[in-house]
N, C-alpha and C positions, 0 to 999 in steps of 0.2 A: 191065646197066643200073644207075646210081649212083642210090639213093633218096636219098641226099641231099643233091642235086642242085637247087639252086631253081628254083622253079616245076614239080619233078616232082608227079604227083598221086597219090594211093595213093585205094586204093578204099576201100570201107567196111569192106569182110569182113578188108583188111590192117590199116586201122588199129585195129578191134576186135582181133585178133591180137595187134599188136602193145603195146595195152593192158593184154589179160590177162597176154601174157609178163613185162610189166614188172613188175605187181604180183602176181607168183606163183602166180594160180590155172591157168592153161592148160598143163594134166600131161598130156599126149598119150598112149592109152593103146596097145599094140602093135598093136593095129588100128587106131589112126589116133586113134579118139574121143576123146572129154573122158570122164577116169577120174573122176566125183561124188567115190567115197571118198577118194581124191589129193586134190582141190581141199578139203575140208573139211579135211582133215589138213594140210596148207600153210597154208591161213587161220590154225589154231588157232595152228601154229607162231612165224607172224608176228605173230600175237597178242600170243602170248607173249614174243616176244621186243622188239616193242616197249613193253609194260607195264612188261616188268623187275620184276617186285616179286611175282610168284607164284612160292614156290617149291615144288618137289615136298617132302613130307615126309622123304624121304631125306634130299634137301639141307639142308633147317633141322636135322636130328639131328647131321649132321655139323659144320654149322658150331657146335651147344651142346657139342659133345666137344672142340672146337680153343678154345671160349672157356673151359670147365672148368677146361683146364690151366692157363688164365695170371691165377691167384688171386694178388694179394698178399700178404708175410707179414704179420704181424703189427708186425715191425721194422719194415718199410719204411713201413706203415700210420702209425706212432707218431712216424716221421721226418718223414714229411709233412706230419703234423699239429703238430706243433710249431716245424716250417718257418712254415708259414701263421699259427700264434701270433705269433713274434717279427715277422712283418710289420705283424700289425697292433698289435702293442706301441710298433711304431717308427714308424709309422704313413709305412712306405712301400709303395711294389706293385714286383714283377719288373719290369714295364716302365718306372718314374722310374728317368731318368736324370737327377740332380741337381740337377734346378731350372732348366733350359737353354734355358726359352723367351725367346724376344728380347724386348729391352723395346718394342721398335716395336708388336710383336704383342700384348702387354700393355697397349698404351697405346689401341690398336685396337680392341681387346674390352673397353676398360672403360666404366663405366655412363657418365661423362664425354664421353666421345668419342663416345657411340653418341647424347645430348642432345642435343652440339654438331649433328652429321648432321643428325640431325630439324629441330634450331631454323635449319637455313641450308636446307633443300627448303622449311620453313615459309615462311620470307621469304622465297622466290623463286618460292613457289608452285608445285612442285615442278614448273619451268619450265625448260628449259636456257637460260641470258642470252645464249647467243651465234648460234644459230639457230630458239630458240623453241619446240624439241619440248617438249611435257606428259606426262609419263611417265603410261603406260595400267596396266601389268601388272608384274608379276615374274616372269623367266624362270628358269627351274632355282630359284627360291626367290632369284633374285638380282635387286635393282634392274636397271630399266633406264635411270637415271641415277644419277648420280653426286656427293658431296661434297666438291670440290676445295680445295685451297688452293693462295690466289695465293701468296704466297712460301712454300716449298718446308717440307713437313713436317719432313725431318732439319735444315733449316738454320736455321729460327726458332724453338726448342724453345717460346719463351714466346709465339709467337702459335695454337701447334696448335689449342688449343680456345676460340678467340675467332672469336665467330661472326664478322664484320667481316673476316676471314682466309679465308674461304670462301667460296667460288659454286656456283652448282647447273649442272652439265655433264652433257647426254648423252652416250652412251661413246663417238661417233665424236670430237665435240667435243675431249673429254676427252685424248684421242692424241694431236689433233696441238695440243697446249698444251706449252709448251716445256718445262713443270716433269714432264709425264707421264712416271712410267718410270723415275726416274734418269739422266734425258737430260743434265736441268741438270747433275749434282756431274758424272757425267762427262766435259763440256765443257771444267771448268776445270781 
């Protein structure tokens, strides 16, 4: 007979059964029974092993002998340190890489452009112009519209931060506007 079979039906006494087996406790003992001391000893086990973070005393002694060995010397100590001086002498970090952010991205995050944004949702009441959604919320910490410009951010450098250059677009809107994307430059 296939139990797993649809619409087969198990009784209670199987599907209790097949419960304990699942989660560990149901240690059958040579006579057939449920062995108590088995099943607390399995619990603990599972315990333990899903905790993760109890260890026997043995084990922590072992792993303070395997960290004892790997002391720094005193050299290496003094290079490091003086490493970390010339950084901030020169007042750079490990991770700059030479100053390599785009100026798009610069011009994006600065105090100017983040004005402009505010002053074009202000006059348009942060209203999409083209099918009229009113933005409720921020999703992930992100608008759920948008501060567009009609002629194209990379191609009018001197209109980016004129509000009059701007409309307020919800994000479906905003897609299919011919400038979204770099649709436009790569047309021509």
């Amino acid at each position: 007979m296939n139990m797993f079979k649809k619409g087969y039906k198990q009784t209670k006494e199987h599907k209790k059964k097949i419960r304990d087996a699942q989660i560990g406790v149901l240690r059958p003992s040579t006579s057939g029974e449920l062995n108590p001391a088995k099943r607390k000893e399995v619990r603990e086990k599972i315990s333990l092993a899903l905790k993760g973070k109890k260890k026997s005393p043995e084990h922590i002694a072992k792993i303070r002998l395997v960290s004892l060995g790997r002391k720094l010397s005193d050299e290496t100590k003094i290079k490091m340190s003086n490493s970390a001086k010339k950084l901030v002498q020169n007042g750079t970090h490990h991770f700059w890489k030479g100053g390599i952010t785009g100026w798009q991205r610069k011009i994006r995050e600065s105090l100017g452009y983040r004005l402009w944004r505010k002053s074009v949702f202000e006059r348009d009441n942060y209203t999409c112009i083209i099918c009229g959604y009113k933005s409720h919320k921020r999703i992930n910490g992100k608008s759920d519209i948008h501060a567009d410009h009609k002629k194209p951010f990379a191609l009018y450098p001197k209109l980016r931060l004129t509000v009059g250059n701007g409309q307020t677009l919800c994000i479906d809107c905003h897609r299919k506007t011919e400038t979204f994307g770099n649709k436009l430059i790569y047309q021509t």
